[in-house]
C-alpha positions in Angstrom: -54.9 -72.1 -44.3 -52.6 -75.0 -43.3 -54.4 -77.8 -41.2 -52.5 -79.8 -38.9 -53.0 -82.8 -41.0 -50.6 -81.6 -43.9 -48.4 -80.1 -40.9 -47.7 -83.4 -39.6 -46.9 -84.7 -42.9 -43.6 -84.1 -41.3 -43.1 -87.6 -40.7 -44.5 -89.3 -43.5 -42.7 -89.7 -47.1 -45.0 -87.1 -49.6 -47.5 -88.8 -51.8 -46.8 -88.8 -55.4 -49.0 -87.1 -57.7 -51.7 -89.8 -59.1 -51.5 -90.7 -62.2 -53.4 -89.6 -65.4 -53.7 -86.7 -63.2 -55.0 -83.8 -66.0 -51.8 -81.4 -67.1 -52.0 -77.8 -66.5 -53.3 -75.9 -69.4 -50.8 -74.1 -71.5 -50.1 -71.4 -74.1 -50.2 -72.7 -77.7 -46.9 -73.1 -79.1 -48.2 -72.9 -82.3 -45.9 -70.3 -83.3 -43.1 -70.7 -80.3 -41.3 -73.8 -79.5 -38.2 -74.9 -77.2 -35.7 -74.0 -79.7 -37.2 -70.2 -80.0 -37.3 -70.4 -76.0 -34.0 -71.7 -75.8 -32.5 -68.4 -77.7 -34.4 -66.3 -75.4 -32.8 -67.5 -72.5 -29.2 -66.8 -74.1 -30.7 -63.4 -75.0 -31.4 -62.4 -71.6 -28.0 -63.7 -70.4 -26.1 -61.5 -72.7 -28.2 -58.5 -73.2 -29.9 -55.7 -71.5 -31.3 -53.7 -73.9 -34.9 -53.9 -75.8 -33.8 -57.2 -76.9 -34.0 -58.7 -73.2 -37.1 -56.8 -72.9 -38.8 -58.8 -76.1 -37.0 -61.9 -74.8 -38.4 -61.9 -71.5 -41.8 -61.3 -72.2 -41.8 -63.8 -74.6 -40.5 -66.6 -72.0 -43.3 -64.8 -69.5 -46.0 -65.8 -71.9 -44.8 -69.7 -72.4 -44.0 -70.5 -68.8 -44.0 -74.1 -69.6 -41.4 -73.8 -72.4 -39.2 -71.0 -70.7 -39.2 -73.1 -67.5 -37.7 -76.1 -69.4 -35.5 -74.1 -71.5 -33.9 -72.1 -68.3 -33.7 -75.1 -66.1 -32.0 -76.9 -69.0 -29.2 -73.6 -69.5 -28.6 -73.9 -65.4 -27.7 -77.5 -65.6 -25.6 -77.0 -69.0 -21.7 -77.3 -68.6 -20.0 -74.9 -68.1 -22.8 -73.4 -65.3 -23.9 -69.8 -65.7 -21.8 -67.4 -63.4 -23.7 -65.6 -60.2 -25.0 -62.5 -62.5 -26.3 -64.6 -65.1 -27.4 -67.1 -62.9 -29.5 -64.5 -60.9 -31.3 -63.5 -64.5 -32.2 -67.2 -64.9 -33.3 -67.3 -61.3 -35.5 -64.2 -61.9 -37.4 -65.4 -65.0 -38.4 -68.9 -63.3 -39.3 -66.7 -59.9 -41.1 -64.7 -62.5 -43.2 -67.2 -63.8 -45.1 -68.1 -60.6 -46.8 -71.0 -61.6 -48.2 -73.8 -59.4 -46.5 -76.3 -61.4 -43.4 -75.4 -61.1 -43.5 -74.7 -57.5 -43.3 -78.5 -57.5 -40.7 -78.7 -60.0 -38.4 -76.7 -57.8 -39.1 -79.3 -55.0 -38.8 -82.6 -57.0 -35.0 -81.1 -58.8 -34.1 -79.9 -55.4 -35.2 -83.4 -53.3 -32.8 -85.0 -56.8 -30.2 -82.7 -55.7 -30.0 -83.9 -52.1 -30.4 -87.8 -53.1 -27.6 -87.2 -55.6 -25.8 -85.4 -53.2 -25.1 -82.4 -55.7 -25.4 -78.7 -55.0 -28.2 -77.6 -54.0 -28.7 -74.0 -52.9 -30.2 -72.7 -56.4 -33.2 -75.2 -56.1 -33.8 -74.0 -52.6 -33.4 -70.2 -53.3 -35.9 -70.8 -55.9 -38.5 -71.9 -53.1 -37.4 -69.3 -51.3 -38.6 -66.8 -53.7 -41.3 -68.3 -53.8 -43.3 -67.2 -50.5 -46.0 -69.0 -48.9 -46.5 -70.8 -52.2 -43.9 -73.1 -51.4 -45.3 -74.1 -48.2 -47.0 -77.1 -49.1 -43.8 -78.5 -51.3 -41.5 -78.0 -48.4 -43.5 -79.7 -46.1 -43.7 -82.8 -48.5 -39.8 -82.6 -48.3 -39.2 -82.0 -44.4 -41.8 -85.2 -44.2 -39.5 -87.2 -46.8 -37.4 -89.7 -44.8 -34.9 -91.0 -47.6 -33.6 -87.4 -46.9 -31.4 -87.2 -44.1 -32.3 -85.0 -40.6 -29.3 -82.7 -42.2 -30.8 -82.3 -44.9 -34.5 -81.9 -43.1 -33.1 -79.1 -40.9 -32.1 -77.2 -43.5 -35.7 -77.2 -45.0 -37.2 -77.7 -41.6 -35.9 -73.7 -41.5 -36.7 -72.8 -45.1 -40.7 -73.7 -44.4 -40.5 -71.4 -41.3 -39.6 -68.6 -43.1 -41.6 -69.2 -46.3 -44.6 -69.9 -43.8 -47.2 -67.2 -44.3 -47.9 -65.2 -40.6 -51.4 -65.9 -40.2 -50.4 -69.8 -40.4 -47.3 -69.9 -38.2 -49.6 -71.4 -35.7 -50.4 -74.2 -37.4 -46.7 -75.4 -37.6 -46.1 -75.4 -33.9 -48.1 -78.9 -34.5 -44.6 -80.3 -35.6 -42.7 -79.0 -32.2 -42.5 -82.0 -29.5 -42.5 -84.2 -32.2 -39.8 -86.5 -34.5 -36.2 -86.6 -34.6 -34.2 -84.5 -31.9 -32.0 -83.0 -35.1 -35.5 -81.9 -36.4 -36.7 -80.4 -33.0 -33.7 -78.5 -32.5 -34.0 -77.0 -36.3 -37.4 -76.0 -35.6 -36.5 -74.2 -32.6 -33.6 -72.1 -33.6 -35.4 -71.6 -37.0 -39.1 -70.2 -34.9 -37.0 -68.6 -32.6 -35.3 -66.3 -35.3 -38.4 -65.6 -37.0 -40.0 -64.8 -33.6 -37.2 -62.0 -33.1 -36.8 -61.0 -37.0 -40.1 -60.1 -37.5 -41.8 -59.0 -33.7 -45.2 -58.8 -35.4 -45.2 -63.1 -35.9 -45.0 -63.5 -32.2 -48.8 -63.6 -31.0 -49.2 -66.0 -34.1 -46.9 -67.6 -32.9 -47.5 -68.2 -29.2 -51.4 -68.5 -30.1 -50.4 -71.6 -32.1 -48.4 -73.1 -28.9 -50.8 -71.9 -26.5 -53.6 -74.0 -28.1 -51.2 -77.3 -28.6 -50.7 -76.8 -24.7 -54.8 -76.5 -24.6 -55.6 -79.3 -26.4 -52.4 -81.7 -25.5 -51.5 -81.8 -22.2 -50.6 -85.7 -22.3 -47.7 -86.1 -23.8 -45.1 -84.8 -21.1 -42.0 -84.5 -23.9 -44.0 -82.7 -25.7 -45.6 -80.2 -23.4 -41.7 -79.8 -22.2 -40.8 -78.8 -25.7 -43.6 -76.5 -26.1 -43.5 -74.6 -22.8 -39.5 -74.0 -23.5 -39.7 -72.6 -27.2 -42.8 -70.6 -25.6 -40.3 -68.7 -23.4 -37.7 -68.3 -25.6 -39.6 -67.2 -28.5 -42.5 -64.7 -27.3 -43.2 -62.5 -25.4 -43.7 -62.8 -21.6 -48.1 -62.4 -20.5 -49.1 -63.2 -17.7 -51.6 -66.1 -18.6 -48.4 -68.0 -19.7 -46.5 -67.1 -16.6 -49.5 -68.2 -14.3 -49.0 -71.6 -17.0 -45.6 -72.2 -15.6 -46.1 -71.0 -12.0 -49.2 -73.7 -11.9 -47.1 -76.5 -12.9 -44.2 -75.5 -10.4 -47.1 -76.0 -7.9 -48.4 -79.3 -8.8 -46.8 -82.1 -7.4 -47.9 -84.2 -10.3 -46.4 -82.2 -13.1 -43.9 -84.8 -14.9 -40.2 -84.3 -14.1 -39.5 -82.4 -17.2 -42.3 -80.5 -17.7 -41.3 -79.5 -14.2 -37.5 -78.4 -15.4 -39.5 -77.1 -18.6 -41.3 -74.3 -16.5 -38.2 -73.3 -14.2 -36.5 -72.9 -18.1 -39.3 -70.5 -18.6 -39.3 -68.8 -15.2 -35.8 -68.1 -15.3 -36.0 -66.4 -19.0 -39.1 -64.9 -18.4 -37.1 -63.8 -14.6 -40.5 -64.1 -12.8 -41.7 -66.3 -10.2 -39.5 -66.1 -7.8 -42.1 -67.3 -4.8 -43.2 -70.2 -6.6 -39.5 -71.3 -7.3 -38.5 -70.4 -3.8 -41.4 -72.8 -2.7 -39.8 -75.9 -5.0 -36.5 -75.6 -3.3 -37.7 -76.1 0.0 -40.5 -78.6 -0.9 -37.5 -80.8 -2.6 -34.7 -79.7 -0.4 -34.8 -82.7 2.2 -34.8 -85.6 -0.8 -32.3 -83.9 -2.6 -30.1 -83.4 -0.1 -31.0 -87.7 0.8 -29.8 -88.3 -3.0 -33.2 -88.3 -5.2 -31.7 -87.1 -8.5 -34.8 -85.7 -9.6 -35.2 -83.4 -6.4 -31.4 -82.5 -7.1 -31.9 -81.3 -10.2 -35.3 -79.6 -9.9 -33.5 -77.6 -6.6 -30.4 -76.6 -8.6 -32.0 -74.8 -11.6 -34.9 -73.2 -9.3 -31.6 -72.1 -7.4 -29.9 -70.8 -10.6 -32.9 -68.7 -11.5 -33.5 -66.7 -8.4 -32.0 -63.9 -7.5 -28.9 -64.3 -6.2 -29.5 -62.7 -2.4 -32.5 -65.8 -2.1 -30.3 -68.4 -3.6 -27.8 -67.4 -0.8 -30.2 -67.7 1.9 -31.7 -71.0 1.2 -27.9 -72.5 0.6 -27.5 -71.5 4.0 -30.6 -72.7 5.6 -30.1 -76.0 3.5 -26.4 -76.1 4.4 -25.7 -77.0 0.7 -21.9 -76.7 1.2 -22.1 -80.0 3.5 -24.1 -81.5 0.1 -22.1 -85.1 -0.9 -24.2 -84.4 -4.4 -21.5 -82.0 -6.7 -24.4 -80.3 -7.9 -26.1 -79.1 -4.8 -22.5 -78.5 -2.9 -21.0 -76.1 -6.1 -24.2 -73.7 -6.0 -23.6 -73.7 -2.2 -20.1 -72.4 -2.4 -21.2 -70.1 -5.6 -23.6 -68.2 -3.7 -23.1 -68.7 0.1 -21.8 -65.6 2.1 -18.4 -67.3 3.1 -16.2 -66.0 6.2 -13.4 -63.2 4.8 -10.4 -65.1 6.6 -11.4 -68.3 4.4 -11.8 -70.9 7.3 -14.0 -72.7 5.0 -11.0 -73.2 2.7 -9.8 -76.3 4.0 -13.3 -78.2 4.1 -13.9 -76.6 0.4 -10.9 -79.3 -0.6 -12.0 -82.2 0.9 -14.8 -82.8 -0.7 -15.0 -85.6 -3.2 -15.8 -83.6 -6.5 -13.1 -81.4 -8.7 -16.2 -79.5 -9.2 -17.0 -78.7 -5.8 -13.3 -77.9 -5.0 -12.7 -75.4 -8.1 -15.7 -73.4 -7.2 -14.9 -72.9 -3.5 -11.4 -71.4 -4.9 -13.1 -69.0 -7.1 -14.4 -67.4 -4.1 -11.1 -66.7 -2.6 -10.2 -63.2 -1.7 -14.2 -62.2 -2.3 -13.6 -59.9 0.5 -10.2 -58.3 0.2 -6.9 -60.0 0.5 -5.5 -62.9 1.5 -3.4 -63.5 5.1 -0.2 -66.1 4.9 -1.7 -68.8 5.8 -4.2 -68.6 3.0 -1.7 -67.8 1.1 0.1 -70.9 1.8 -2.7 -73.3 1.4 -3.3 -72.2 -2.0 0.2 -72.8 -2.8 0.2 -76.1 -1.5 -3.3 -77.1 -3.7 -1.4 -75.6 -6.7 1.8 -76.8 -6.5 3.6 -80.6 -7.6 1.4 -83.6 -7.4 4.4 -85.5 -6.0 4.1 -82.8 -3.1 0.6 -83.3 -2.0 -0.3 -80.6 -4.5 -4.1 -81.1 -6.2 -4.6 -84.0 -9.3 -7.2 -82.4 -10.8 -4.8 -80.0 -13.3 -8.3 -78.0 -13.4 -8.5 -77.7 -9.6 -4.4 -76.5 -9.5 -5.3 -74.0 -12.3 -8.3 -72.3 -9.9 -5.8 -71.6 -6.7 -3.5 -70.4 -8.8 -6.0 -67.6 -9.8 -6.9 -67.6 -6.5 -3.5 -66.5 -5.8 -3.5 -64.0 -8.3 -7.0 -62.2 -6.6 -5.1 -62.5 -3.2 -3.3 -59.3 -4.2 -0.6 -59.7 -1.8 3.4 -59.4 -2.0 3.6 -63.8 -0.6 1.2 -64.4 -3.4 3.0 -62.9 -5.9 6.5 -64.6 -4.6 4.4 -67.7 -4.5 3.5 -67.3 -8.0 7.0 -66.8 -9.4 7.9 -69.8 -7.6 5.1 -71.7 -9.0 6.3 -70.4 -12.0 9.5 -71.6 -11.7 9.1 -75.2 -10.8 9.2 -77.9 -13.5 7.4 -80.3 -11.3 4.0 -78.1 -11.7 1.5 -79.1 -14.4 2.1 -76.5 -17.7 -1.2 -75.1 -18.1 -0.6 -74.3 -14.3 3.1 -72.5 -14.9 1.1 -71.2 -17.4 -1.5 -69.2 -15.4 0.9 -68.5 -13.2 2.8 -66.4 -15.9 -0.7 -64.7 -16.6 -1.4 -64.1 -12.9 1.8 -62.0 -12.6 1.3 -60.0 -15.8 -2.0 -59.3 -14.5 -1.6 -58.3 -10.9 1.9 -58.2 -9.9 3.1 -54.8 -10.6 7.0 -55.9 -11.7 5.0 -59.0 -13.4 5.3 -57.4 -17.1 8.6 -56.7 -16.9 9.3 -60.4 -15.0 7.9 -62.5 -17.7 9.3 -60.0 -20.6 13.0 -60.7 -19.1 12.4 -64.6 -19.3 11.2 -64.3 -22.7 14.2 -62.7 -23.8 16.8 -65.5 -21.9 14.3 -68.3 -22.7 14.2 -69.6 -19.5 11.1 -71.7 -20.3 11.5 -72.9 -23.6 8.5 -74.8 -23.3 6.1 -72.2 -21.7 7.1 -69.9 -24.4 3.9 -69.6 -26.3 2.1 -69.1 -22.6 4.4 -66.2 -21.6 3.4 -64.0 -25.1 -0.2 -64.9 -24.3 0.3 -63.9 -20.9 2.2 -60.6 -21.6 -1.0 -59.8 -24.4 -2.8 -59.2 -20.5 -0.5 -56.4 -19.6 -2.3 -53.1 -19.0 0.3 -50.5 -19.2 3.1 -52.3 -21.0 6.7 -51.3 -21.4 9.3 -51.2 -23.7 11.0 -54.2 -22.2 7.5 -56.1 -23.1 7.8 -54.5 -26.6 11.3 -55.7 -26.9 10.5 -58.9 -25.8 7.8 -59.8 -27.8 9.6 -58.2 -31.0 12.7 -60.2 -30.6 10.7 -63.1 -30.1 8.4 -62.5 -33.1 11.7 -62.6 -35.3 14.0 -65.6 -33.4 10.7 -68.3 -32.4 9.1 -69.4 -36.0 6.7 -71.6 -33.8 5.7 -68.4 -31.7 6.2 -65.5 -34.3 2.4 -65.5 -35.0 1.2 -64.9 -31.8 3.9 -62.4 -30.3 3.2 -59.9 -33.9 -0.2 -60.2 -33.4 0.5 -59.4 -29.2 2.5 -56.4 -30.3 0.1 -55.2 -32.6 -2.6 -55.2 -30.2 -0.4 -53.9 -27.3 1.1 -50.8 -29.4 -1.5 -50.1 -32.0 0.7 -47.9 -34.6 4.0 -48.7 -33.7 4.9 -52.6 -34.0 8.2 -53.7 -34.7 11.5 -52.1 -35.7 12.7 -53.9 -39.2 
């Protein structure tokens, strides 16, 4: 059984064997030495017949020798191929002996100092099972390796870990290098889902660290988050996170910890409902910490409750981007868009680009809608938005309008070299996608190269067609032969457009 002693060896170098310490006993070699073992291993490399047989029960009986000997023929020059490399593999997987458990470990740790391959060394601990546990945790404790190198054995001990010892490893979570944490994670995580039976070892180990070590407020963070993502939801672990939602004590990110949990787990919707209006009045005065506790409790109830406490915090009024962006995402927002021109005062590009993504929510879009988002997307030097992100959004936002003045504004937009590219762009992709002569629109400037430089745009945008023509066809062909710098992508539209027919020679 592993002890949390040896577990936290993770951040200490591994001890060295003492010295003098007393040599495994081995077969007599009496009457079989390296040279015999040597021609063994060439016999099971090239044959596969009763020969191999002989050879490899020969090498079985002297591990010590055929270890030395099929280490030796992996490092020789030229290096075994992958098939014989595998038979070599097999007989030192074969030989199962304590020894060379270790020996793996020490030539792969040599591998990484030297910086030389080393995925053969670490397959072979692989193989290995359980039996390599202890050697791996010497090398993810070994700090002349680097975290790289650590993660990548950080998630080779996971999976060699036996399952009634997975517990004992979440010792290490909460605890060293953030490179290291995030290994152990993803690498529990994956075993967690891989193999459903590992969970309750799993979460039994957690549940006990989060027993036993309730001080340390990073880690108890760390351990309450990889407890949601990794097992499954009970309700003694949801009561955990409700309980610290409720005390107004918990640290700050063992607080965003248990909303983390809440909203994967989707439960506790009263006791997150409670946190935004216990923080709501010193968020909304500026206390970053209230702020951020209110937004993710927001983002992880259910979008009708959200709505309703945006409104009865009038979040949309917010000065703080992050409180005023999940008041526009979720508030129910008047159909004739009178908000619209408040939306694109405030301060934040953030703020303003959500508020447009709500446009048209409720069904079209009446002129003088349509007119303001024109304005917001059009040229800088005309009062039109900085933010190219922020242009980008009303152009959409003219696209959803669904409406014969947004669709003229959109060609316009289109047309005018004083708008920002990427917004010409979207403007292109906008009328392909909603504009029922759209297709056909940007198909024709394609052909007369009208906008030499929106010509990649206009293929990508014509790839958004839904019932394409054969003016689109001929568009995209012609171009895919006369545009080197475009060819790629208008072949590749076509084929995905017209599966089977492409272009004419």
């Amino acid at each position: 059984m592993l002890s949390v002693a040896l577990i936290l060896q993770l951040f200490a170098p591994p001890v060295a064997a003492p010295a003098g310490e007393p040599a495994v006993a081995q077969a007599p070699v009496d009457a079989y030495d390296l040279e015999a073992a040597t021609r063994d291993v060439e016999v099971i490399l090239i044959d596969r017949g009763k020969p191999y047989l002989e050879a490899r029960a020969r090498l079985e009986a002297y591990p010590a020798l055929a270890a030395e000997a099929v280490v030796a023929r992996l490092e020789a020059v030229p290096a075994p191929g992958p098939e014989k490399r595998d038979r070599l593999l097999n007989v030192l997987a074969a030989l199962k002996r304590p020894e060379h458990v270790a020996m793996f470990g020490e030539q792969l740790r040599r591998a990484m100092l030297q910086d030389r391959p080393t995925e053969l060394w670490l397959q072979l601990l692989r193989r290995q099972g359980s039996a390599a546990t202890p050697v791996l945790i010497g090398l993810v404790g070994d700090r002349e390796l680097s975290n790289e190198q650590r993660s990548l054995l950080i998630e080779a001990l996971v999976d060699a870990t036996a399952s009634d010892e997975l517990g004992a490893l979440m010792a290490m979570v909460g605890r060293g290098a953030s490179e290291l944490q995030d290994a152990l994670r993803r690498a529990v995580i994956r075993r967690a889902r891989e193999r459903s039976d590992d969970q309750a070892a799993i979460a039994a180990g957690i549940d006990d660290d989060l027993d036993t070590d309730a001080s340390d407020a990073g880690r108890l963070a760390q351990l309450l988050i990889l407890r949601a993502a990794c097992c499954d939801v009970d309700d003694g672990f949801t009561a955990r996170l409700e309980a610290v939602l409720s005390d107004p004590a918990a640290p700050f990110q063992v607080q965003v910890a248990a909303i983390d949990g809440l909203d994967r787990l989707e439960r506790g919707a009263g006791v997150l409902e409670a946190m935004v209006r216990a923080q709501g009045k010193a968020a909304l005065e500026g206390a970053q910490a209230a702020e951020i506790l209110v937004a993710l409790a927001l983002e992880a109830l259910p979008a009708d409750t959200a709505a309703s406490l945006g409104a009865e915090l009038a979040l949309i009024s917010s000065e703080a981007p992050r409180l005023a962006q999940l008041g526009y995402r979720f508030a129910a927002l008047a159909p004739d868009h009178s908000w619209l021109a408040a939306s694109q005062r405030h301060a934040w590009p953030e703020v303003r680009k959500t508020a447009l993504t709500r446009v048209a929510d409720s069904g079209g879009c009446d002129k003088t809608t349509v007119r303001a988002l024109t304005s917001i997307a059009g040229p800088v030097s005309a009062g039109g938005e900085r933010d190219a992100r922020v242009g980008r959004a009303a152009v959409t936002a003219l696209g959803r309008c669904n409406d014969p003045n947004a669709y003229k504004a959109l060609r316009e937009l289109l047309d005018n070299s004083g708008v920002d590219l990427t917004q010409r762009a979207e403007a292109a992709r906008q009328l392909v996608e909603h504009d029922p002569g759209g297709a056909d629109l940007i198909a024709e400037s394609l052909l007369e190269g009208r906008y030499p430089d929106l010509a990649r745009d206009l293929v990508v945008a014509l790839g958004h067609a839904s019932s394409p023509s054969e003016t689109v066809r001929d568009a995209l062909c012609r171009t895919s032969r006369a545009n080197p710098m475009v060819a790629a992508t208008a072949g590749e539209t076509v084929a995905r457009l017209f599966p089977g027919e492409g272009c004419e020679p």
